[in-house]
mmCIF file as Biopython writes it, N, C-alpha, C and O atoms, coordinates in Angstrom:
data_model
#
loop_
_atom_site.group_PDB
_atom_site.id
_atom_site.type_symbol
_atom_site.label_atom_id
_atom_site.label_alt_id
_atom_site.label_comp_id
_atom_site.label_asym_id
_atom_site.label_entity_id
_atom_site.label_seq_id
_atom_site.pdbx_PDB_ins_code
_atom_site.Cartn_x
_atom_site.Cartn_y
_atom_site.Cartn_z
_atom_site.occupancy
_atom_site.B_iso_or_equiv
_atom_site.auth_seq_id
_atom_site.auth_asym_id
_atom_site.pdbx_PDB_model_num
ATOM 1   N N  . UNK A ? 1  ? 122.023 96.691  93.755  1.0 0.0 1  A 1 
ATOM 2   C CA . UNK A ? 1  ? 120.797 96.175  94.343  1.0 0.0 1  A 1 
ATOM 3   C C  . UNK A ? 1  ? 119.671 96.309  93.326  1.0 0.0 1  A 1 
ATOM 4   O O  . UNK A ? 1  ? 119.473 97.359  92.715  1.0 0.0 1  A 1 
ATOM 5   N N  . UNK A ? 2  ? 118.768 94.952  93.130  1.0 0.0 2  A 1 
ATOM 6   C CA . UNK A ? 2  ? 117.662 95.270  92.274  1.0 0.0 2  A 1 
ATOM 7   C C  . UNK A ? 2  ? 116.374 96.062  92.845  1.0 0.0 2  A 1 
ATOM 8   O O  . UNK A ? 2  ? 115.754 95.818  93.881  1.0 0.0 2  A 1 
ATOM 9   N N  . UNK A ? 3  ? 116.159 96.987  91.973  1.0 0.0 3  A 1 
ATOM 10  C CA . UNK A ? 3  ? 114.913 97.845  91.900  1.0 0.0 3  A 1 
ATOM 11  C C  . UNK A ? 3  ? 113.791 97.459  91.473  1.0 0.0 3  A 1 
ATOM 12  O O  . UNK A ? 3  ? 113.002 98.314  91.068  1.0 0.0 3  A 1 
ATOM 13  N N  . UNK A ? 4  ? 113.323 95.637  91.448  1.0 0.0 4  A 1 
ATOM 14  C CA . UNK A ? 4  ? 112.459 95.197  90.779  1.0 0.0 4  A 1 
ATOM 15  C C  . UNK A ? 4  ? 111.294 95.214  91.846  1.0 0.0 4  A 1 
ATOM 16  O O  . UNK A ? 4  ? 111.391 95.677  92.983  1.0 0.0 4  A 1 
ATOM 17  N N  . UNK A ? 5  ? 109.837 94.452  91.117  1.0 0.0 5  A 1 
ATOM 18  C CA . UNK A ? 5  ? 109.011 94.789  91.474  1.0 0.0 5  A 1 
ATOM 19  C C  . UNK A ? 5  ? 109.019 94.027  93.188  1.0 0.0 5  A 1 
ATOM 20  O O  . UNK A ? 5  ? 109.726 93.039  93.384  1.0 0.0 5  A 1 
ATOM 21  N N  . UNK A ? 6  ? 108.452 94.423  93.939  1.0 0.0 6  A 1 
ATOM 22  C CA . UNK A ? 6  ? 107.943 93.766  94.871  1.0 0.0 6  A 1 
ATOM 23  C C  . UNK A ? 6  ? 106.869 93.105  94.943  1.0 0.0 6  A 1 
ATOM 24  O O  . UNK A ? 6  ? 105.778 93.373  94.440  1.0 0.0 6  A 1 
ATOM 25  N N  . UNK A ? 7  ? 107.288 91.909  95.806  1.0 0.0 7  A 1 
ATOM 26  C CA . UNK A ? 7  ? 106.319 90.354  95.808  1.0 0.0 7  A 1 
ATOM 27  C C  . UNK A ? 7  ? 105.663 90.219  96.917  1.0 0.0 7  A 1 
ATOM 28  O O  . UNK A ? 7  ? 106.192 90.052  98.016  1.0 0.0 7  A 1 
ATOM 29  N N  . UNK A ? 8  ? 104.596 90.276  96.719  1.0 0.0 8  A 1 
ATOM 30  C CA . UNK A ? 8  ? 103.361 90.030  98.049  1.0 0.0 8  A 1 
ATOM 31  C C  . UNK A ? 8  ? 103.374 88.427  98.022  1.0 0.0 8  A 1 
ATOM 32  O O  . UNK A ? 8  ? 103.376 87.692  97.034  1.0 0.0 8  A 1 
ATOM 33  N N  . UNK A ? 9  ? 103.385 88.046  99.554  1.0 0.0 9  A 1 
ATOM 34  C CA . UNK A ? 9  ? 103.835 86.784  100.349 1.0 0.0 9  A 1 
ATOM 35  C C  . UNK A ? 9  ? 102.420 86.513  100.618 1.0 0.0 9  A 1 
ATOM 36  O O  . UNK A ? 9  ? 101.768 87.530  100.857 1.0 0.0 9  A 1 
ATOM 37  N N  . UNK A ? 10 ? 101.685 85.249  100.643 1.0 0.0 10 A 1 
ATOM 38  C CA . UNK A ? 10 ? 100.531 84.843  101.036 1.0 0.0 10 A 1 
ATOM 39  C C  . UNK A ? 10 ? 100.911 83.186  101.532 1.0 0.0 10 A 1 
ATOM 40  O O  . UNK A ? 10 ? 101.221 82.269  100.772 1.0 0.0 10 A 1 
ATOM 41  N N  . UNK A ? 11 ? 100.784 83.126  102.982 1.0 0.0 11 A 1 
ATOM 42  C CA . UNK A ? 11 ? 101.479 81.756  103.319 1.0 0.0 11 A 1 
ATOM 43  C C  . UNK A ? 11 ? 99.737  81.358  104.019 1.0 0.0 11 A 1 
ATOM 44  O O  . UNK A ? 11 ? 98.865  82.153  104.371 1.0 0.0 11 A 1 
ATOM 45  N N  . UNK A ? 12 ? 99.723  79.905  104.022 1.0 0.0 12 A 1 
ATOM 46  C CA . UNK A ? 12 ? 98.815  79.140  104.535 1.0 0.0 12 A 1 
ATOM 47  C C  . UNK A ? 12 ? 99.352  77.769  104.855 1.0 0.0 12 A 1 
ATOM 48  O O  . UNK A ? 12 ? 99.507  76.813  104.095 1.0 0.0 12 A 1 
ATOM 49  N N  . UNK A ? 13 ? 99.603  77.880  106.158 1.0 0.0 13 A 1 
ATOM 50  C CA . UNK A ? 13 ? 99.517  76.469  107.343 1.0 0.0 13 A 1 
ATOM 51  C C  . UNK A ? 13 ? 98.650  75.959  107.373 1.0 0.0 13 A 1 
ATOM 52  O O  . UNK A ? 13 ? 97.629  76.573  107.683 1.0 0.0 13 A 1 
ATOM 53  N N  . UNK A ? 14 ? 98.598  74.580  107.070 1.0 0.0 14 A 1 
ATOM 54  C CA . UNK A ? 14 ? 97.504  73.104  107.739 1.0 0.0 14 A 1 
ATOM 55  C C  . UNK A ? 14 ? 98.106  73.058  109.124 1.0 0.0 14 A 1 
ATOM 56  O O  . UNK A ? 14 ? 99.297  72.819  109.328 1.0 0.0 14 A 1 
ATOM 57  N N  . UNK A ? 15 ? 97.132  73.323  110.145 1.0 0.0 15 A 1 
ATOM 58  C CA . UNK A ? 15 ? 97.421  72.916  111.554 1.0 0.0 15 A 1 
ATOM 59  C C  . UNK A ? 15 ? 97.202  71.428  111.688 1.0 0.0 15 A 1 
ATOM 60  O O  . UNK A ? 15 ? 96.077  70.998  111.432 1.0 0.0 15 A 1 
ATOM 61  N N  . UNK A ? 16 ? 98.190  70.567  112.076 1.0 0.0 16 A 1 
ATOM 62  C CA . UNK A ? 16 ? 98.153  69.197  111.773 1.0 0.0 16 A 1 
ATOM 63  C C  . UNK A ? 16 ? 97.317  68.870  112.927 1.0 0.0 16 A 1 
ATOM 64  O O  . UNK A ? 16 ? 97.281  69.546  113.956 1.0 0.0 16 A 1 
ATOM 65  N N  . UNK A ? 17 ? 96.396  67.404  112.632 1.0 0.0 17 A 1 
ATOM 66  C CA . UNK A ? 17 ? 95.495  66.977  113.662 1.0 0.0 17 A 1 
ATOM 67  C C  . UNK A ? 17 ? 94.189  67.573  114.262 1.0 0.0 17 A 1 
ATOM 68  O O  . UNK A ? 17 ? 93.471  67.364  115.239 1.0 0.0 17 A 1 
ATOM 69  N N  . UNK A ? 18 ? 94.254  68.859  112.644 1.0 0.0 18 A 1 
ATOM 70  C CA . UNK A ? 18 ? 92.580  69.502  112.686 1.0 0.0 18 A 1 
ATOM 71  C C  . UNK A ? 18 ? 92.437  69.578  111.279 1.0 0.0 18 A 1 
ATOM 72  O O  . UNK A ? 18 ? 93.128  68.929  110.494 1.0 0.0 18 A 1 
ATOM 73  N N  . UNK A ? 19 ? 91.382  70.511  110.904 1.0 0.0 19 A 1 
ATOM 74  C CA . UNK A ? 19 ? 90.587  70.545  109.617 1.0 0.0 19 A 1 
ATOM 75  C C  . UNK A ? 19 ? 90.767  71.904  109.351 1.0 0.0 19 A 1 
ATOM 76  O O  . UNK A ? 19 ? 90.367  72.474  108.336 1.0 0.0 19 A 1 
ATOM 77  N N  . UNK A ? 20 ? 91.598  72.598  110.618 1.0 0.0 20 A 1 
ATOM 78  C CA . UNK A ? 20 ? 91.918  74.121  110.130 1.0 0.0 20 A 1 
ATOM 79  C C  . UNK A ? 20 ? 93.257  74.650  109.669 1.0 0.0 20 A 1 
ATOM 80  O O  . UNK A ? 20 ? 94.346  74.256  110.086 1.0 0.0 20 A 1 
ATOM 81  N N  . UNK A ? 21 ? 93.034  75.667  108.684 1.0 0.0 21 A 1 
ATOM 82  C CA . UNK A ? 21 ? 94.145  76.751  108.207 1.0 0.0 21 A 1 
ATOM 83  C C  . UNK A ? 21 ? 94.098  77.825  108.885 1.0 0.0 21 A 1 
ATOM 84  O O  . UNK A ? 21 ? 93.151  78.505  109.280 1.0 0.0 21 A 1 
ATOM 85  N N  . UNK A ? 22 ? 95.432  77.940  109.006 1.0 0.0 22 A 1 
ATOM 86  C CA . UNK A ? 22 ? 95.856  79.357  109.203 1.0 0.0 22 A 1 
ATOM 87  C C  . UNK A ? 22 ? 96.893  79.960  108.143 1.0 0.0 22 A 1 
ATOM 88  O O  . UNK A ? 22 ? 97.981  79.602  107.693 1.0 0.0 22 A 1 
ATOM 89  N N  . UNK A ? 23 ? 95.957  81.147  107.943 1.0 0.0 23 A 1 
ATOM 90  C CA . UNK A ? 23 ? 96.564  81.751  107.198 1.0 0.0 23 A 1 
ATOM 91  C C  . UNK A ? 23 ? 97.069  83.337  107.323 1.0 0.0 23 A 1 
ATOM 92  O O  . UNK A ? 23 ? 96.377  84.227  107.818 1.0 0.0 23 A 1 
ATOM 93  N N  . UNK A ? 24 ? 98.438  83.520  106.768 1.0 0.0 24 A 1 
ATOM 94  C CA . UNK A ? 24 ? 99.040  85.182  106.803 1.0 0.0 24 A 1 
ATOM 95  C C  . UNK A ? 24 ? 99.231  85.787  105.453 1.0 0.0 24 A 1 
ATOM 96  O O  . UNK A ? 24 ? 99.707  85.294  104.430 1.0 0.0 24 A 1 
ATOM 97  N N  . UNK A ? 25 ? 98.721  87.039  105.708 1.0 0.0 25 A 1 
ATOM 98  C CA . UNK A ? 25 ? 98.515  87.341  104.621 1.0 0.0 25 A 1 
ATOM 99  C C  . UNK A ? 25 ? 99.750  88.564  104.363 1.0 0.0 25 A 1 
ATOM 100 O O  . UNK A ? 25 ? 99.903  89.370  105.281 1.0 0.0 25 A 1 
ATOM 101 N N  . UNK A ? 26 ? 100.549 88.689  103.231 1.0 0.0 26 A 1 
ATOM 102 C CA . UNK A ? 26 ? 101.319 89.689  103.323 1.0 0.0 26 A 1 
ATOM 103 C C  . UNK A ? 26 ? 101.390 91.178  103.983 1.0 0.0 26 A 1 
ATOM 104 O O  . UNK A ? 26 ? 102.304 91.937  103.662 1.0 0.0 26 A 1 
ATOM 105 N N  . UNK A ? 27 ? 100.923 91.359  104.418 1.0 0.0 27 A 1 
ATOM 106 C CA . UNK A ? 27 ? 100.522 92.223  105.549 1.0 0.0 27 A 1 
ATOM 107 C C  . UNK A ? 27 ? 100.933 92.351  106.888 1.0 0.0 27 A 1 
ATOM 108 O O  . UNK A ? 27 ? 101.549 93.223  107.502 1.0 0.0 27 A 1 
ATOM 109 N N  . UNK A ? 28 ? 100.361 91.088  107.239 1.0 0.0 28 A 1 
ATOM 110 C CA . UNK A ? 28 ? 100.773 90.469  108.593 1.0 0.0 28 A 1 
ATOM 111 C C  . UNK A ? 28 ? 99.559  90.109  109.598 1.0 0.0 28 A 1 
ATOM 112 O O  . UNK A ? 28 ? 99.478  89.752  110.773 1.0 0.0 28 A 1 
ATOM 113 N N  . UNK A ? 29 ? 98.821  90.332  108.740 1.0 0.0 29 A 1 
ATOM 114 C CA . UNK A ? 29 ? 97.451  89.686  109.331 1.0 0.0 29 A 1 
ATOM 115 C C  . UNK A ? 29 ? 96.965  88.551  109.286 1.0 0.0 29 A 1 
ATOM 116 O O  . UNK A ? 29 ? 96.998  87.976  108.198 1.0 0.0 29 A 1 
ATOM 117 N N  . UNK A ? 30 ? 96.258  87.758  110.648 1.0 0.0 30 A 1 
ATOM 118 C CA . UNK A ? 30 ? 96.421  86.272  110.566 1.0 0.0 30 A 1 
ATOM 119 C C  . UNK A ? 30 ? 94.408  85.665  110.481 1.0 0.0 30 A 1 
ATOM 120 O O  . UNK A ? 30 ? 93.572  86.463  110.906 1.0 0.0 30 A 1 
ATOM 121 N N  . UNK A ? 31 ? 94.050  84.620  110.055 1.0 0.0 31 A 1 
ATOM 122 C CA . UNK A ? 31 ? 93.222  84.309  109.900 1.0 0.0 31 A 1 
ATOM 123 C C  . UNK A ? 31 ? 93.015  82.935  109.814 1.0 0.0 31 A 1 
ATOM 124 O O  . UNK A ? 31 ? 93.815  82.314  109.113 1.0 0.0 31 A 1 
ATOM 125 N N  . UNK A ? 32 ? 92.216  82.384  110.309 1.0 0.0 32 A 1 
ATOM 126 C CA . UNK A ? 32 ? 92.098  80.792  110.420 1.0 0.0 32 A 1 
ATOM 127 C C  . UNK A ? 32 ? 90.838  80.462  109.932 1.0 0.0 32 A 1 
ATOM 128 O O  . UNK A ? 32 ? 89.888  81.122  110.351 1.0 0.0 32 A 1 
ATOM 129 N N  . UNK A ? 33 ? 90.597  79.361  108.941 1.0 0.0 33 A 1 
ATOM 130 C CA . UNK A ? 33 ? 89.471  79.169  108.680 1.0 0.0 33 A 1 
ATOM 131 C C  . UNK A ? 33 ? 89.309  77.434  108.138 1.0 0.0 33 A 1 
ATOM 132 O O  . UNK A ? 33 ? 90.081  77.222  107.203 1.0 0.0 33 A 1 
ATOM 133 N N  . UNK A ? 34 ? 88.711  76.540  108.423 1.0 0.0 34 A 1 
ATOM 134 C CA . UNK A ? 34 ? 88.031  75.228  107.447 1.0 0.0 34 A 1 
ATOM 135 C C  . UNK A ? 34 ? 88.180  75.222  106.246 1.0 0.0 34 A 1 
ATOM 136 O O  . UNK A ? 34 ? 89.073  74.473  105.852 1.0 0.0 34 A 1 
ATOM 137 N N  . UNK A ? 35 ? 87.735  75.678  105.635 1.0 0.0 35 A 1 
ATOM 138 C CA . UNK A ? 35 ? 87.291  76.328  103.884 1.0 0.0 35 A 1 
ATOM 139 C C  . UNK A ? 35 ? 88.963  76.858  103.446 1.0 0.0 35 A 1 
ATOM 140 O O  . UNK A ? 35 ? 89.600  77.795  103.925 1.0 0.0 35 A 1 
ATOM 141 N N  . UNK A ? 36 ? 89.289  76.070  102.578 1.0 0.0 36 A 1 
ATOM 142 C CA . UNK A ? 36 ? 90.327  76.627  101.747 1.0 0.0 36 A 1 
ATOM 143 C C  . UNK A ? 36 ? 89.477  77.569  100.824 1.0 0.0 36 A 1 
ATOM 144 O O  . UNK A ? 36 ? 90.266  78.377  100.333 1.0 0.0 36 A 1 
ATOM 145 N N  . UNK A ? 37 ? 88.482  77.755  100.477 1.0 0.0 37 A 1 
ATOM 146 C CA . UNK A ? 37 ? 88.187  78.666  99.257  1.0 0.0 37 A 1 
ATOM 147 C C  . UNK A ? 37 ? 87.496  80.081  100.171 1.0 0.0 37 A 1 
ATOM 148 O O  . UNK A ? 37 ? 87.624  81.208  99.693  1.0 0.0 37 A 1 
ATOM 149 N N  . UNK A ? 38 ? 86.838  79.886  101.384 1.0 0.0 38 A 1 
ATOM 150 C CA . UNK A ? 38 ? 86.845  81.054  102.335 1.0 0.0 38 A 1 
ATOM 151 C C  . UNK A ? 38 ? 88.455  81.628  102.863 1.0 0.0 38 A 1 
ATOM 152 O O  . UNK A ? 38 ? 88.330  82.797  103.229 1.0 0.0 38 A 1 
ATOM 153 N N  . UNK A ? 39 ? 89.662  81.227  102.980 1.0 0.0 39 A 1 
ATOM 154 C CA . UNK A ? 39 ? 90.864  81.220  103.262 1.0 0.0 39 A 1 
ATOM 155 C C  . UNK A ? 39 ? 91.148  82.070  102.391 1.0 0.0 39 A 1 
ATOM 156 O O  . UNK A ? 39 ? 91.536  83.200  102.688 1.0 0.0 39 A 1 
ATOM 157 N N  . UNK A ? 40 ? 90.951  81.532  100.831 1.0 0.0 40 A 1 
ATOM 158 C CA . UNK A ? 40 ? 91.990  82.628  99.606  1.0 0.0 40 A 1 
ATOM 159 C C  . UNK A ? 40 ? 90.759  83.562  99.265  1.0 0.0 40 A 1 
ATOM 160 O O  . UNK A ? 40 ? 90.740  84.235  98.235  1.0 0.0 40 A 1 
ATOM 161 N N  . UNK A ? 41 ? 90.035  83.562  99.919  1.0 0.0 41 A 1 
ATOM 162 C CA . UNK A ? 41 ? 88.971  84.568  98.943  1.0 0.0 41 A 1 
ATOM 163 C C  . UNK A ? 41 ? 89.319  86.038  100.450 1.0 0.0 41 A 1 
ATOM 164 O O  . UNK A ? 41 ? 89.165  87.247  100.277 1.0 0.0 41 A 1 
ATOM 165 N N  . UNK A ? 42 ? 89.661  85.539  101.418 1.0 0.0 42 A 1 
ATOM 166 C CA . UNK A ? 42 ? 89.756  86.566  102.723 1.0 0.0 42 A 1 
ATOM 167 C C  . UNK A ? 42 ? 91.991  86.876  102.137 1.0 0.0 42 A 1 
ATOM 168 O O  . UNK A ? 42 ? 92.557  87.958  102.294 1.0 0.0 42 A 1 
ATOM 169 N N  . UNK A ? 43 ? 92.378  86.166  101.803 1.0 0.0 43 A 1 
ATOM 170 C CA . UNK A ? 43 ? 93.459  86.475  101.571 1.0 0.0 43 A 1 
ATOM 171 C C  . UNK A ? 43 ? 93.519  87.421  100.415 1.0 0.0 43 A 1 
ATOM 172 O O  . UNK A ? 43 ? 94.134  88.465  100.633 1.0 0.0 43 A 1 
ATOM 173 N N  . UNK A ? 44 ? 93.045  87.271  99.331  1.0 0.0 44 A 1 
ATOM 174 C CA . UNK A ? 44 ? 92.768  88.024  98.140  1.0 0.0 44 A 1 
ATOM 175 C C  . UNK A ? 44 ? 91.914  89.342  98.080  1.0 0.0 44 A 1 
ATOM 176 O O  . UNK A ? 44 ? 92.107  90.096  97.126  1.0 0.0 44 A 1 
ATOM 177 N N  . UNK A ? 45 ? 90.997  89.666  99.022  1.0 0.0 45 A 1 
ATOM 178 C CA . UNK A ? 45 ? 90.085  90.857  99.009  1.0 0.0 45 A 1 
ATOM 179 C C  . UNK A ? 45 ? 90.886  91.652  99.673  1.0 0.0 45 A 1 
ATOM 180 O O  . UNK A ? 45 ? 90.247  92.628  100.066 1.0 0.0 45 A 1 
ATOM 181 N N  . UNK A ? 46 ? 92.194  91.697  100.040 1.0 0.0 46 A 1 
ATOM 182 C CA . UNK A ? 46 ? 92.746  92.677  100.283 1.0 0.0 46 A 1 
ATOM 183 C C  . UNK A ? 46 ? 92.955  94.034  99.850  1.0 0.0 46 A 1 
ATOM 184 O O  . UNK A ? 46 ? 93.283  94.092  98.664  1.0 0.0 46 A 1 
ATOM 185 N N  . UNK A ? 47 ? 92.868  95.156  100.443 1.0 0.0 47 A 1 
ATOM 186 C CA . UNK A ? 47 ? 92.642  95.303  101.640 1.0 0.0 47 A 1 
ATOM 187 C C  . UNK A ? 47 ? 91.091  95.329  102.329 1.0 0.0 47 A 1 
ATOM 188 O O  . UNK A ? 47 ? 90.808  95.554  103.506 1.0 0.0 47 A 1 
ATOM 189 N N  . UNK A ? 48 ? 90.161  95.015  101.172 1.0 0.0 48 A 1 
ATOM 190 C CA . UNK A ? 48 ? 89.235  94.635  101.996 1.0 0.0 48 A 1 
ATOM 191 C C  . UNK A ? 48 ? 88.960  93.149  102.476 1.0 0.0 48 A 1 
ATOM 192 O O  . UNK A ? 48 ? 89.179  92.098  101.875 1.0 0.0 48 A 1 
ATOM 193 N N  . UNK A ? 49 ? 88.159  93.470  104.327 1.0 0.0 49 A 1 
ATOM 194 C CA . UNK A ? 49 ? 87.850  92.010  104.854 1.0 0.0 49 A 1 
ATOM 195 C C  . UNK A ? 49 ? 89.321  92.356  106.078 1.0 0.0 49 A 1 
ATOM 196 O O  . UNK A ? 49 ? 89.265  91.848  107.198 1.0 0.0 49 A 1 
ATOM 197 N N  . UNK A ? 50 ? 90.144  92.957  105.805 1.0 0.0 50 A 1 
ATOM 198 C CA . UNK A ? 50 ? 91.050  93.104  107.205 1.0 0.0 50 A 1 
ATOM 199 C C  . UNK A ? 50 ? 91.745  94.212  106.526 1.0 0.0 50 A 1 
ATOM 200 O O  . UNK A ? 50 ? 91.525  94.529  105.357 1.0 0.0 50 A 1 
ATOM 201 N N  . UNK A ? 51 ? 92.830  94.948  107.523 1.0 0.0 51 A 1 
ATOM 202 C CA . UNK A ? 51 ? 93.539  96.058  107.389 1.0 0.0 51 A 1 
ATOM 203 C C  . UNK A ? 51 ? 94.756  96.005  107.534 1.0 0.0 51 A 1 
ATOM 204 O O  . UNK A ? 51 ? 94.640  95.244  108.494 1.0 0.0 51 A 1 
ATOM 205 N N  . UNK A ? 52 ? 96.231  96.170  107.418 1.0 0.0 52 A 1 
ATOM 206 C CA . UNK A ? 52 ? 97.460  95.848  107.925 1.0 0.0 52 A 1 
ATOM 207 C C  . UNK A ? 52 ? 97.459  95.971  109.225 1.0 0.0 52 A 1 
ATOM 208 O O  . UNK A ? 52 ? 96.559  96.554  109.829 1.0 0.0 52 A 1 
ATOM 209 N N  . UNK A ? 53 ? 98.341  95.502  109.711 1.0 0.0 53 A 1 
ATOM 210 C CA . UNK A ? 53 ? 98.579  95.474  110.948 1.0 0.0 53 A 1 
ATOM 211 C C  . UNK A ? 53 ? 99.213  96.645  111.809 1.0 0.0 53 A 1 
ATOM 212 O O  . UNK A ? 53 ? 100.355 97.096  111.721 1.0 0.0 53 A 1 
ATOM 213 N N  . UNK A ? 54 ? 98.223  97.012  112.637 1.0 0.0 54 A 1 
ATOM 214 C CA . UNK A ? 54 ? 98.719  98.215  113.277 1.0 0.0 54 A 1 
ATOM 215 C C  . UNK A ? 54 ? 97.954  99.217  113.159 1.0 0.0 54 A 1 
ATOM 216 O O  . UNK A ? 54 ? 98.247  100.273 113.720 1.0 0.0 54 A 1 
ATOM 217 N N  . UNK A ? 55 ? 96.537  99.054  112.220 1.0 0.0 55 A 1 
ATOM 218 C CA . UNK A ? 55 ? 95.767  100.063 111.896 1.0 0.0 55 A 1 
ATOM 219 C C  . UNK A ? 55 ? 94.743  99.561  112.857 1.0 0.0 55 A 1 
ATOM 220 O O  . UNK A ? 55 ? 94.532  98.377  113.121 1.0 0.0 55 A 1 
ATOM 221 N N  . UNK A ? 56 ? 94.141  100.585 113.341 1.0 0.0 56 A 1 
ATOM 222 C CA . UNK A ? 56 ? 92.923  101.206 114.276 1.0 0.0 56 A 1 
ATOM 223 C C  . UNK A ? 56 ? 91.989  100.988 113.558 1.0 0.0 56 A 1 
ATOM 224 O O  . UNK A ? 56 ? 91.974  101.857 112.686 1.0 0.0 56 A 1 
ATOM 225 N N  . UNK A ? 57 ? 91.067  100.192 113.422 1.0 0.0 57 A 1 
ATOM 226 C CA . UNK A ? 57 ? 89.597  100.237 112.882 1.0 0.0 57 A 1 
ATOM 227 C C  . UNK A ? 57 ? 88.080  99.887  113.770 1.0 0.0 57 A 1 
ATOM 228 O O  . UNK A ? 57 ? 86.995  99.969  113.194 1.0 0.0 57 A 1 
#
């Protein structure tokens, strides 16, 4: 089994028949927004701007 690095997953859906994304962020936290460049900039400030999932804040 490889011991290589691990790959953080960043997926973003076009909800068809709107102007919005949804997006998950390797984590498992979900976020929807208009703005593709508000989308990767909330996907990328990780972990700030949201927390994994399951954390109490």
């Amino acid at each position: 089994m490889s011991t290589g690095p691990t790959r953080e997953v960043y997926r973003i859906d076009w909800l068809p028949g709107t102007d919005i994304l949804h997006g998950t962020c390797h984590c498992g936290r979900e976020h929807t927004a208009q703005d593709p460049v508000e989308m990767w900039e909330w996907m990328l400030a990780h972990p700030q701007g949201h927390e994994p999932r399951g954390t109490d804040s």
